[in-house]
TORSE-417403 format. One record per residue (C-alpha): residue in three letters; x, y, z. Coordinates in pm, whole numbers, padded with zeros to 5 digits, always signed. Layout:
% TORSE-417403
alaXYZ
...
This chain:
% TORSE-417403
unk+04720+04735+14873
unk+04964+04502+15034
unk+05328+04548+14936
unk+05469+04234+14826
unk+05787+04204+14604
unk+05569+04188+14269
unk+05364+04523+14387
unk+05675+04653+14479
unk+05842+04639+14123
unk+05530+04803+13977
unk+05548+05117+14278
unk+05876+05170+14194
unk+05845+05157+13796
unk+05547+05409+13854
unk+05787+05632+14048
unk+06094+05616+13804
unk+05856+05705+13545
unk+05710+05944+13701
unk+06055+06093+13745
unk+06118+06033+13349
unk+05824+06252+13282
unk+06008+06475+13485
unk+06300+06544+13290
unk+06106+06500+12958
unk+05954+06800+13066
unk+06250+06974+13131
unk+06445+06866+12877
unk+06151+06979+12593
unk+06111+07341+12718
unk+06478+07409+12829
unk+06624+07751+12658
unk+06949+07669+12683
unk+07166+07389+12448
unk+07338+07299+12756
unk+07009+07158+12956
unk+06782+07044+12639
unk+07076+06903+12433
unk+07366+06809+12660
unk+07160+06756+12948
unk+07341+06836+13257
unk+07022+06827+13444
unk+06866+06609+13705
unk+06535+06524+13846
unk+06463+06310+14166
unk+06144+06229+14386
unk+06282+06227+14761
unk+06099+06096+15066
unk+05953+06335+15325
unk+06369+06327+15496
unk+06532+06388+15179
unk+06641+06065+15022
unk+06610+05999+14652
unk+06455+05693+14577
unk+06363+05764+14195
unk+06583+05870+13923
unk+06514+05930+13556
unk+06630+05609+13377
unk+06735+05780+13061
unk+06828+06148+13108
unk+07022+06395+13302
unk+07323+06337+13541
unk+07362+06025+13709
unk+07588+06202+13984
unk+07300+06262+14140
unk+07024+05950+14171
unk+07151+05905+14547
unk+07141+06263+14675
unk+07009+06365+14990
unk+06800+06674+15013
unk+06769+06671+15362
unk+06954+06972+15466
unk+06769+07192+15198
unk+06443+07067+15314
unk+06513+07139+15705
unk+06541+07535+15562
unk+06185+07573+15610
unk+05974+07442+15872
unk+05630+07582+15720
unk+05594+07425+15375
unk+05246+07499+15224
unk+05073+07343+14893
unk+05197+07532+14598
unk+05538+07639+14760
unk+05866+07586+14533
unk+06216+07648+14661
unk+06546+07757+14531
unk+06926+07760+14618
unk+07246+07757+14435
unk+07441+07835+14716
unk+07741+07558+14733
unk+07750+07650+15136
unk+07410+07623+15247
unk+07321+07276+15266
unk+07655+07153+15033
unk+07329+07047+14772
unk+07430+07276+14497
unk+07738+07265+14464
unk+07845+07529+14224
unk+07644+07834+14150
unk+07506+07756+13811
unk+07369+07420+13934
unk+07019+07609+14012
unk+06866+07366+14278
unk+06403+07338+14339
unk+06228+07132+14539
unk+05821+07121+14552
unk+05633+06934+14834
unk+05405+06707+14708
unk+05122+06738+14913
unk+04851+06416+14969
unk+04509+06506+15195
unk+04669+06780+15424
unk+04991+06574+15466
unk+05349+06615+15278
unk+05414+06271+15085
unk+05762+06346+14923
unk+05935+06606+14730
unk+05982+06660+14358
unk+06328+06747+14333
unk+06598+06887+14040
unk+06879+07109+13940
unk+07015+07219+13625
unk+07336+07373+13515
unk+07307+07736+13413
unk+07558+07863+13104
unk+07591+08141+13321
unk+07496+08296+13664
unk+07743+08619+13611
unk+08069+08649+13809
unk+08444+08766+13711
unk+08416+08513+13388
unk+08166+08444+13141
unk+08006+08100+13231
unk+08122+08192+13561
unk+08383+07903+13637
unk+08753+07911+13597
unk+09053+07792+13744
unk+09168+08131+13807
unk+08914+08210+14048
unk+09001+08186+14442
unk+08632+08298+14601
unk+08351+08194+14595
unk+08214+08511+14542
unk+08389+08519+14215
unk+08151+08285+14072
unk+07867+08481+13974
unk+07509+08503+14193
unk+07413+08259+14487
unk+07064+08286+14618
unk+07038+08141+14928
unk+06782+07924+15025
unk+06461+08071+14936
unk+06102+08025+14861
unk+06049+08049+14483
unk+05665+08068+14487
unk+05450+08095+14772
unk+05121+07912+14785
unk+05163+07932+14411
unk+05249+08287+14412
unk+05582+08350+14203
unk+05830+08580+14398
unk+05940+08846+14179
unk+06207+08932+14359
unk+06409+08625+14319
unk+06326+08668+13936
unk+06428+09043+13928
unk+06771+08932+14107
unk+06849+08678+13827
unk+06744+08935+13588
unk+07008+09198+13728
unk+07318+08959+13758
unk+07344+08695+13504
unk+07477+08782+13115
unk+07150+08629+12907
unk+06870+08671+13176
unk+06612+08568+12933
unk+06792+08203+12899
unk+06826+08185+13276
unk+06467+08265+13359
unk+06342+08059+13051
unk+06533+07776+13174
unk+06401+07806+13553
unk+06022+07798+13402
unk+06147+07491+13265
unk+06239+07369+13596
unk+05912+07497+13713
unk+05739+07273+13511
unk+05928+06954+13562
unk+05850+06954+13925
unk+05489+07087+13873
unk+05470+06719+13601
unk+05640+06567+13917
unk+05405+06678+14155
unk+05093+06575+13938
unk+05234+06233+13865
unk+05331+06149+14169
unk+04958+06211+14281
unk+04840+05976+14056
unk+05093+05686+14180
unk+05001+05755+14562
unk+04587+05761+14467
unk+04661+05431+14285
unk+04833+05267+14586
unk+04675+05477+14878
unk+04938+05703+15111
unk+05008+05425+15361
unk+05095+05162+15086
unk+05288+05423+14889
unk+05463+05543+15213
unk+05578+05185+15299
unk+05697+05069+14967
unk+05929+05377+14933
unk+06088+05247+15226
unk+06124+04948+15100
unk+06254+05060+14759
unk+06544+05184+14976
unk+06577+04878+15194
unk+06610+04674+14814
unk+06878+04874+14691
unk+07088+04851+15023
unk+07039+04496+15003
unk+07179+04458+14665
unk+07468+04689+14714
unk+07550+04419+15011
unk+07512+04176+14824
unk+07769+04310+14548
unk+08032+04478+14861
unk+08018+04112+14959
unk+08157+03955+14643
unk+08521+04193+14726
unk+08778+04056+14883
unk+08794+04206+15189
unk+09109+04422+15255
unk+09270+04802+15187
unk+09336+04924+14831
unk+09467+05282+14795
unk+09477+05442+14479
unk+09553+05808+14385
unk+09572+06015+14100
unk+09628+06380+14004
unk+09481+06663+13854
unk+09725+06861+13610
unk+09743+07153+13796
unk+09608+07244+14161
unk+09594+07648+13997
unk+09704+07830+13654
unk+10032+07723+13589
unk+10019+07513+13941
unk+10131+07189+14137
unk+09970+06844+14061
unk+09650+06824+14275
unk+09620+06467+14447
unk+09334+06267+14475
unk+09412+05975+14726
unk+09162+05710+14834
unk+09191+05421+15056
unk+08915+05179+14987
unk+08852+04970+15317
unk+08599+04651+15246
unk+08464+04447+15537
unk+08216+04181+15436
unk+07947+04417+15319
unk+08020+04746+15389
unk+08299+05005+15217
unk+08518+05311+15347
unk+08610+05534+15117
unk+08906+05708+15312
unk+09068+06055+15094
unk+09332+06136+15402
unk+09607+06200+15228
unk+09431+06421+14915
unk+09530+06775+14882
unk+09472+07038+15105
unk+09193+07326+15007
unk+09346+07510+14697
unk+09378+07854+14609
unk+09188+07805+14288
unk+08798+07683+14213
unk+08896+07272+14212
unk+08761+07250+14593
unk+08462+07021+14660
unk+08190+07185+14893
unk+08110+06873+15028
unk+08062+06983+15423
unk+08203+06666+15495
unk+07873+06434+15450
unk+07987+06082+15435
unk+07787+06007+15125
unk+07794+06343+14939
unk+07706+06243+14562
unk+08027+06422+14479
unk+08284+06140+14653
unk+08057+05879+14638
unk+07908+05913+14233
unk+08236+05665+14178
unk+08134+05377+14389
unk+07770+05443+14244
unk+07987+05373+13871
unk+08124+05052+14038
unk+07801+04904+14175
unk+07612+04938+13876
unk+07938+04752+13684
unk+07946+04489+13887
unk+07546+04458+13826
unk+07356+04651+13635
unk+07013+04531+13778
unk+07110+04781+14100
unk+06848+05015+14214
unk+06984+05387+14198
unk+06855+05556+14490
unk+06982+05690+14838
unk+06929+05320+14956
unk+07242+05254+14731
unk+07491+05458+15006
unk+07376+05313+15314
unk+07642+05049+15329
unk+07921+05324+15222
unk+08057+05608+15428
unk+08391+05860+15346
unk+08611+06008+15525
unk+08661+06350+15437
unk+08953+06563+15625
unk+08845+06911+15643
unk+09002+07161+15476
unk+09085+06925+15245
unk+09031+06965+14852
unk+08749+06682+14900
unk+08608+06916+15187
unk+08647+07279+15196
unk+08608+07565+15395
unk+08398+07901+15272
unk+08534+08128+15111
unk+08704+07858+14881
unk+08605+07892+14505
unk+08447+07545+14395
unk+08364+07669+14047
unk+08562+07370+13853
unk+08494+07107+14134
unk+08307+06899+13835
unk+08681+06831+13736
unk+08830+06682+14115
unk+08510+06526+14112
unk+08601+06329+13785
unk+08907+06242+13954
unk+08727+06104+14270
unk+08542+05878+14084
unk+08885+05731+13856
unk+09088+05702+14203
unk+08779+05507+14275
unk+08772+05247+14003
unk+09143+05229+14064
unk+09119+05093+14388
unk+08863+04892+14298
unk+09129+04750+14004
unk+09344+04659+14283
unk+09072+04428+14390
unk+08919+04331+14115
unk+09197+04341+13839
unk+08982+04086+13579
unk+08682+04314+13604
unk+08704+04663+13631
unk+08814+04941+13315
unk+09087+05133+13232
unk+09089+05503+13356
unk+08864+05738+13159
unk+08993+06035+13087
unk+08803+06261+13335
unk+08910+06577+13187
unk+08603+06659+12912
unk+08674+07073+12853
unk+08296+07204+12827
unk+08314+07452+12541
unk+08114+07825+12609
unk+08131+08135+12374
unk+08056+08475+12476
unk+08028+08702+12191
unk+07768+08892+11923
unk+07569+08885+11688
unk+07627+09154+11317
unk+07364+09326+11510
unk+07496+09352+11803
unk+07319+09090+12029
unk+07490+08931+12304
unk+07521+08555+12287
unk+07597+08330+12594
unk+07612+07981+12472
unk+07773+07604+12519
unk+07886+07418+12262
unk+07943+07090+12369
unk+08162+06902+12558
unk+08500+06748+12405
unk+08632+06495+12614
unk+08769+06117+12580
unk+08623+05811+12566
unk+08565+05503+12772
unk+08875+05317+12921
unk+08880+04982+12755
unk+08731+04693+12953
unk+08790+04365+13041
unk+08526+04221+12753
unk+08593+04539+12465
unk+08687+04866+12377
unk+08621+05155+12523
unk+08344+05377+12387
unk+08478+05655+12121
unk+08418+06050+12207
unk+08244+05991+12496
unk+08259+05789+12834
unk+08342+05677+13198
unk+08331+05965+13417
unk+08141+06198+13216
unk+08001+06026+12969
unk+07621+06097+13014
unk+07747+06483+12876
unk+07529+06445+12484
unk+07685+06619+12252
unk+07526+06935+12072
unk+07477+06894+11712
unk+07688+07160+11536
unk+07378+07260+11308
unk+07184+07385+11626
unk+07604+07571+11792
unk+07633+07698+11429
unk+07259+07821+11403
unk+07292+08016+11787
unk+07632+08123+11744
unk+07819+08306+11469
unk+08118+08042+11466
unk+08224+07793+11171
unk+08277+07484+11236
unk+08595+07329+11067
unk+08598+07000+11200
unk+08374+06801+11506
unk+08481+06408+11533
unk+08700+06126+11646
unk+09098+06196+11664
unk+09325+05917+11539
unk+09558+05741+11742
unk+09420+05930+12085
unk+09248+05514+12215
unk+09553+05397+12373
unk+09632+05107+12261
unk+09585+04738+12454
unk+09419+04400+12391
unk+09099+04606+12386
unk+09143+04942+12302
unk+09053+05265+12511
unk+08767+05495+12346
unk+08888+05761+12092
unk+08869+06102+12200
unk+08658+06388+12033
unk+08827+06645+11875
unk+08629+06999+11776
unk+08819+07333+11556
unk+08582+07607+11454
unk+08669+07963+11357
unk+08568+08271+11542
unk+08373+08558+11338
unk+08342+08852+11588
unk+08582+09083+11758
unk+08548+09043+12165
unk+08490+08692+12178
unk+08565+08521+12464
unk+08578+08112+12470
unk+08601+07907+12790
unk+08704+07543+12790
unk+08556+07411+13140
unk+08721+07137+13324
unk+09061+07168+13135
unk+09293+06847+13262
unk+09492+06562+13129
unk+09744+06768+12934
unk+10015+06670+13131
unk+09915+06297+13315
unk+09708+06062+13092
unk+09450+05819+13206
unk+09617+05516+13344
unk+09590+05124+13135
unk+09496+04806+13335
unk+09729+04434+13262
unk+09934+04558+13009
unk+09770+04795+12827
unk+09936+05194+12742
unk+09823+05494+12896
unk+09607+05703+12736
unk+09680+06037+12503
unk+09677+06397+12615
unk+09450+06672+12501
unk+09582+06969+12323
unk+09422+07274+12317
unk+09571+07488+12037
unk+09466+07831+11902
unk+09527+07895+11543
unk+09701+07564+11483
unk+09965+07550+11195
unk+09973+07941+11175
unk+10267+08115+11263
unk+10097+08236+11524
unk+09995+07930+11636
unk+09960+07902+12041
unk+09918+07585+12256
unk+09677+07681+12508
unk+09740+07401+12740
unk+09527+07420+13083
unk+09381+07759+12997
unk+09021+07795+13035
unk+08907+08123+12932
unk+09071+08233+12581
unk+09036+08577+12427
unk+08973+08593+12059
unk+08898+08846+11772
unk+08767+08744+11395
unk+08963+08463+11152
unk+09129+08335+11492
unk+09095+07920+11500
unk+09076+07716+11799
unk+09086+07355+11809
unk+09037+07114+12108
unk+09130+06719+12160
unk+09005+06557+12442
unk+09230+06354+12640
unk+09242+05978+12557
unk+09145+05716+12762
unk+09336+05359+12950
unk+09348+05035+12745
unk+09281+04702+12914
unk+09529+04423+12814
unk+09847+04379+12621
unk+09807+04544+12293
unk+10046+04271+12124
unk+09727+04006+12239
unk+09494+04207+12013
unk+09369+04032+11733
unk+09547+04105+11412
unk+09193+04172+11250
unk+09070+04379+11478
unk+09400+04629+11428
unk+09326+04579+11054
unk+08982+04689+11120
unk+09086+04990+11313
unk+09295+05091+11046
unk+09060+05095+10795
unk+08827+05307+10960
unk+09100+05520+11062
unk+09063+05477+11468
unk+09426+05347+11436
unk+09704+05482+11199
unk+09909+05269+11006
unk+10221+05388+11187
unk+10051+05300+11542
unk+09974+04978+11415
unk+10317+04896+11390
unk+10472+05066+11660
unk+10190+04979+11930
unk+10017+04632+11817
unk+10320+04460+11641
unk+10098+04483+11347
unk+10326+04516+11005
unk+10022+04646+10729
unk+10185+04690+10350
unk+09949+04810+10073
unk+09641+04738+10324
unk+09682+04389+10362
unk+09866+04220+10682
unk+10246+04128+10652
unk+10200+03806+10819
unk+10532+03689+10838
unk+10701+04074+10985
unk+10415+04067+11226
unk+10521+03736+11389
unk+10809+03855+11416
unk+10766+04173+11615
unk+10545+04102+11797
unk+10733+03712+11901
unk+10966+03947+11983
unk+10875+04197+12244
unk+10626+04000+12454
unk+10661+04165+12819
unk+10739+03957+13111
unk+10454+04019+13365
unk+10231+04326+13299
unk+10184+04561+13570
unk+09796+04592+13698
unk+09864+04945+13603
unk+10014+05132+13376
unk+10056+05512+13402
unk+10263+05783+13161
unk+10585+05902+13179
unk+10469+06210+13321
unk+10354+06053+13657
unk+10661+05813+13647
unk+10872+06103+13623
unk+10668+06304+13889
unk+10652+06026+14177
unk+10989+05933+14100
unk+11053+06264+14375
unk+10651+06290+14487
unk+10654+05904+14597
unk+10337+05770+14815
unk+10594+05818+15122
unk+10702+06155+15060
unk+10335+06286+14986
unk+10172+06123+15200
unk+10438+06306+15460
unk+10340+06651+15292
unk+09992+06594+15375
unk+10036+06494+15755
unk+10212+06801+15780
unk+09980+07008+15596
unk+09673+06885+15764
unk+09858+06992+16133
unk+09832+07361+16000
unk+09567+07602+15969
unk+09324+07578+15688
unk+09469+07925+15527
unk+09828+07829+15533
unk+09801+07459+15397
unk+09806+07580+15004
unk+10043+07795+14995
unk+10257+07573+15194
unk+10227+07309+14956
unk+10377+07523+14744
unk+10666+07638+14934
unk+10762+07247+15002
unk+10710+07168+14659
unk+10954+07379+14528
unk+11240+07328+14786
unk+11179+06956+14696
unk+11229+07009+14303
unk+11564+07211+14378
unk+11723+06929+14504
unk+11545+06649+14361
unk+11779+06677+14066
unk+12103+06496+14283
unk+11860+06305+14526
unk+11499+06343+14631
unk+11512+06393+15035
unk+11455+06107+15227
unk+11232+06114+15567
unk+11420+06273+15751
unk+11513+06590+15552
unk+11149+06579+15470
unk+11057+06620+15849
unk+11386+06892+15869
unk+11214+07127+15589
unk+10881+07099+15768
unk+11049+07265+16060
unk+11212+07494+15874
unk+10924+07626+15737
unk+10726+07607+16061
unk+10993+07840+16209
unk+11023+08124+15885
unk+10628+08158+15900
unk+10598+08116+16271
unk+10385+07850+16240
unk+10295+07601+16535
């Protein structure tokens, strides 16, 4: 069958369905809540080198639809029908890239001859280690985060390898969710394998072969086509994690976004260097790891949503990635919580592309959704291991609406779990799961409102983790106008006399009647709120998105008895119309913070980091950090004394 552009539509419907049936599959007969109802999964068909060049359309993580197996697949030189592989090692192959992402791959064999790989991964609740769910800022090895199997064959010529299945067994908390959960995966690829079958005997090997390549050739073209529509030039954009470790430094994310005609740099000299905590990326500095790259993938699609997700995507993209960096570490780094620096990544990467495209990109998302686990048990002593959703932000407004409430941006394809299913697995109450007023900052269209969750713990020894802890300090950034977003709060037994405010913490020890309640951080508005239409505010307020207080103080929007004062509105909001917005607004946290940490000064810091070795750079940072804030108070240091502490530190630690 010739492969014309009509043929070549249907090849690669057949193959994106093929990969649907994939994570149908997996989703169906998944054990755990976190794969079959928030579905941090995904499933991909690569080509014989590794390239994905068919995604689920629906399901799973999007992070993933331009991965490149390629290393993983070069583990094994003697692949045989009926072999299925396994990894979740973040440092062999920088695939997985924390150890509960469990990582298989299948050849798909055609008449004696590999045609492609089935592909997936799926996040595990648990894979053992010093916490349970594994992951927590606190850690500072990677052998801290619970068991890494190195790359190894699964089943042999169809023969399952016991071993492999006995080490799960032995090291995780729930082994029968873990192994339940990897048949799962077992039978997603197996679905893959068959279906894919059927699509190359419908189109023969050769014609199959050739329009895979040219599935990847299509999407390259229309990413250059898109790159082309930028003005060509540099953007740099950063922004910062809360805290680099418990009770830390900011962590910077910097990008500068280089577009020439039809191709893109994504440059991150000048991020931090690799941290003495679990936010590192394992990226092995691969210029289009999904991890740095998942951003400009968020972009693309934006800017046209008929884009092709596949490998094909990247081609026109490369990054820079200094190592040793936070965005490129070095083993023995922990890289447990690198799902939050990741969400960060992909906001410094819509705010670059803001600089260039002010009318048409969102508001920051939040990028700082806490996924919720419980260890505890049962009245008869079972042990539970289980998630309970995600609580995070939602959607930065846009330039044509609001931003999408609870969910959104960054992390948005996390589904929530019902609380009927949490409630009916673990012995928790559930007090309130919703939206939170007022957390949507405010602009001509609104950001998304954030999710807020409180239950009540009913056994002694319970231990709750809150995953990917951030924006509690530095809210998501607005766009032309529009306010900065909300923070989260993280509060145990709130309005109690013992009441604590958890802040970053992500692992919280609790006995029976204790309370904890979570709100996700709120998300960027797009435009001046003053331009938003008085019914729309009204609206808001109704519903109660917006309260009436907000209304006044935020939108210039005077409501008495529920009705619009029509006269006090024009008034206010005649009154305080700004000048010229800024492209971007941020907090007064990170006002207050680069007022001493300015783009000079830390960009500086980072030279000078990135001359010493890899071990010294964090605790460095530190060191400069706080001589800096000692003196910032009269007058943050210019240049010079920068360059004069530098050398005073080089000569206490004897460094070169």
């Amino acid at each position: 069958m010739a492969i014309d552009r009509r043929n070549l539509k249907v090849l690669a419907n057949f193959c994106s369905a093929a990969a649907d049936a994939m994570a149908f599959t997996l989703m169906r007969t998944a054990h755990s809540a976190f794969v079959k109802e928030t579905e941090d999964f995904s499933c991909q068909i690569v080509t014989r080198e590794g390239l994905a060049f068919a995604n689920p359309r629906q399901f799973g993580a999007p992070w993933y639809s331009g991965i490149d197996y390629g290393p993983l697949l070069e583990a094994f030189k003697d692949y045989e029908e009926g072999d299925i592989c396994i990894t979740n090692d973040p440092y062999s192959g920088f695939v997985a890239t924390h150890s509960p992402d469990i990582h298989i791959w299948k050849p798909v064999f055609f008449e004696g001859e590999i045609a492609c790989f089935v592909v997936g991964h799926i996040h595990n609740t648990d894979v053992g280690g010093a916490v349970p769910a594994s992951l927590s800022r606190s850690l500072s090895e990677v052998e801290q985060e619970g068991l890494r199997i190195p790359p190894t064959k699964l089943v042999s010529k169809g023969e399952m390898n016991r071993f492999v299945l006995d080490v799960i067994r032995a090291n995780v908390r729930l082994p029968e969710q873990n192994l339940g959960d990897l048949h799962a995966q077992i039978a997603s690829v197996n679905v893959g394998e068959r279906k894919i079958r059927e699509v190359i005997r419908r189109f023969g090997c050769r014609t199959f072969l050739e329009g895979v390549a040219q599935i990847l050739d299509y999407a390259e073209a229309q990413t250059r086509s898109i790159l082309a529509r930028v003005p060509d030039g540099d953007y740099f954009f950063a922004d910062y994690a809360d805290e680099d470790s418990v009770g830390g430094k900011p962590c910077r994310i910097a990008l500068t976004l280089k577009i020439r005609g039809d191709e893109v740099v994504l440059d991150y000299t000048g991020s931090d260097p690799q941290l003495g905590s679990s936010l590192n990326m394992p990226t092995g500095g691969r210029d289009r790891h999904p991890l740095v790259m998942v951003g400009l993938t968020y972009v693309l699609y934006t800017l046209d949503t008929s884009l092709l997700l596949n490998a094909g995507t990247l081609r026109p993209a490369r990054a820079i990635l200094p190592e040793g960096s936070v965005v490129n570490c070095s083993r023995p780094a922990a890289v447990g919580m690198r799902s939050l620096t990741c969400a960060m990544t992909q906001i410094v990467t819509v705010g670059a592309f803001v600089q260039a495209l002010p009318n048409l990109m969102p508001a920051a998302s939040p990028g700082g959704n806490a996924i919720m686990n419980i260890k505890t048990t049962s009245r008869a002593g079972r042990s539970i291991m289980a998630s309970i959703g995600p609580v995070g932000g939602g959607g930065g407004g846009t330039p044509v609406g609001d931003g999408s409430d609870g969910a959104g941006g960054a992390t948005g394809f996390l589904r929530n779990t019902p609380i009927e299913i949490s409630e009916a697995e673990v012995p928790i109450r559930f007090l309130r799961y919703g939206l939170e007023r007022d957390t949507g900052a405010p602009g001509r269209h609104r950001g998304g409102l954030s999710a807020i969750m409180e239950f009540e713990i009913s056994a002694p020894e319970t231990i709750v983790t809150a995953r990917n802890r951030n924006r509690s300090i530095m809210p998501a950034w607005g766009v032309n106008g529009a306010h900065a977003g909300s923070i989260s709060r993280f509060l145990r037994n709130p309005g109690r006399s013992d009441e604590v405010s958890l802040g970053n913490t992500d692992v919280v020890h609790c006995g029976p009647g204790d309370v904890i309640r979570i709100v996700g951080p709120g998300a960027g508005g797009y435009g001046d709120p003053l331009s938003r239409p008085a019914g729309a505010v009204l609206q808001d307020v109704r519903r109660g998105a917006v309260s009436v207080a907000s209304a006044e103080r935020d939108y210039g929007l005077v409501i008495r008895a529920g009705s619009i004062d029509e006269e006090a509105t024009a008034e206010i909001r005649s009154g305080r119309r700004p000048a010229v917005p800024a492209v971007i607004t941020h907090g007064l946290e990170r006002r207050a913070f680069e007022a001493i940490w300015n783009r000079e000064r830390y960009d500086l810091l980072t030279a000078f980091l990135a001359s010493q070795p890899v071990g010294w750079r964090y605790f460095l940072k530190h060191r400069i950090f706080e001589a800096v804030e000692k003196v910032a108070g009269d007058r943050p240091p210019v240049a010079d004394e920068m360059r004069m502490l530098f050398e005073t530190m080089r000569i206490r630690y004897a460094l070169t």
